[in-house]
C-alpha positions in Angstrom: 168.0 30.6 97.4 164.9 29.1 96.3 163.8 29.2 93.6 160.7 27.7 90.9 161.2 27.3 87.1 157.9 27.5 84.8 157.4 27.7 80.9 154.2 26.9 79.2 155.2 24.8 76.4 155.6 28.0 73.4 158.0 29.2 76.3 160.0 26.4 76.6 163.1 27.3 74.2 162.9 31.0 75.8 163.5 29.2 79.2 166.3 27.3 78.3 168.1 30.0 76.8 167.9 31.5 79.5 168.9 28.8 82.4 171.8 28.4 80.0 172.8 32.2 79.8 172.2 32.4 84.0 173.8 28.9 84.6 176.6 30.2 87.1 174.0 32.5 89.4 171.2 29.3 88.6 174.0 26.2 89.7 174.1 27.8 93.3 170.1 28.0 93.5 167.9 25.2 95.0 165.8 24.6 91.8 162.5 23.4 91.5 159.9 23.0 88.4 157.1 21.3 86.9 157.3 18.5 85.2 158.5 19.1 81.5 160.3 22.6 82.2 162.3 20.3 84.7 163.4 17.8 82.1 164.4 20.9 79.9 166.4 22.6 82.7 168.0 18.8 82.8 169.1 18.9 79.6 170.3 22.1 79.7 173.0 21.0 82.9 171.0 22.0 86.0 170.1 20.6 89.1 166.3 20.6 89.4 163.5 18.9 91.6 160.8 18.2 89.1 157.3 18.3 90.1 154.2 17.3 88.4 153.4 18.5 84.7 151.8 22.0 84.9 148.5 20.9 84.2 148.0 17.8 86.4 149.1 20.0 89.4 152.9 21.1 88.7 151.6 25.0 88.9 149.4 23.6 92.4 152.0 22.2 94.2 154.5 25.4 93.1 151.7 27.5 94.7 151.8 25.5 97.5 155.4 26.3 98.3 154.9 29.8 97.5 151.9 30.3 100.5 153.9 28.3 103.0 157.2 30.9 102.2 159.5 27.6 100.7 160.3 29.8 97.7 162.7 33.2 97.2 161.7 33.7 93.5 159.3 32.0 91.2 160.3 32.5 87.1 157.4 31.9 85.1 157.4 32.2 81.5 153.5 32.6 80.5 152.7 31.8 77.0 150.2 35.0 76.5 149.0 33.9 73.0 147.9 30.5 73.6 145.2 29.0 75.9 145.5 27.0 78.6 143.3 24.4 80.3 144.9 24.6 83.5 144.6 28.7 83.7 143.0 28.9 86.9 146.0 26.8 88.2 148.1 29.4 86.9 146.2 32.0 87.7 146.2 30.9 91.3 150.0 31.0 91.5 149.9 34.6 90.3 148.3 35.5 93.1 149.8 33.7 96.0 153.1 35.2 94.6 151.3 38.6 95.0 149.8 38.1 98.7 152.5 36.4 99.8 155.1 39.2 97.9 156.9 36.1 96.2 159.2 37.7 93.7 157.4 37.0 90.4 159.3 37.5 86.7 156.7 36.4 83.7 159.1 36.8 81.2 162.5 37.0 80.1 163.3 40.5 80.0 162.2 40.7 84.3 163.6 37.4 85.1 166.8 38.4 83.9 166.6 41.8 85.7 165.5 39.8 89.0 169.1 37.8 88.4 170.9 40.4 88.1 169.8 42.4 90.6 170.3 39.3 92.4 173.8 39.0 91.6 
């Protein structure tokens, strides 16, 4: 399974408490992520093929894979409360996950539902 780690950066903590409470299901995963969520995901003992940063195209290229079907699940963790220069990049992932009916979990109450359904 493939699958694409996000977290704007007021998500960040959220996501790693997370890839550290899913670490079993998450070590068997292909893993791939933007730029800084990658170094977290690092750091918190995974495997992970970091992209580009979220705003110079991290949340592109993810899109990228979605649309051409190289991804099984795609766990963003959207800061709702803070803006975002690179929201059309994001907004864009959104809906390639939708046309191309990408699994998409925007926080961590779904993601960890997705998991465990999963599982």
């Amino acid at each position: 399974m493939r699958i694409a780690i996000i977290a704007h950066d007021g998500k960040k903590a959220d996501m790693v408490t997370f890839l550290r409470e899913h670490k079993d299901f998450l070590n068997n995963a292909n893993l791939v992520s933007t730029g800084t969520t990658g170094k977290h995901a690092e750091k918190a003992g995974l495997k992970v093929n970091r992209l580009l940063s979220g705003p110079l195209g991290g949340d592109a290229q993810i899109a990228a894979m979605a649309a051409e079907k190289k991804l099984d699940l795609v766990i963003f963790f959207r800061d709702p409360l803070d803006k975002h220069p690179h929201e059309p990049d994001v907004q864009m992932l959104m809906r390639i996950c939708d046309v191309h009916d990408i699994p998409l979990a925007t926080n961590f109450a779904t993601a960890s539902l997705v998991l465990k359904g999963l599982s």
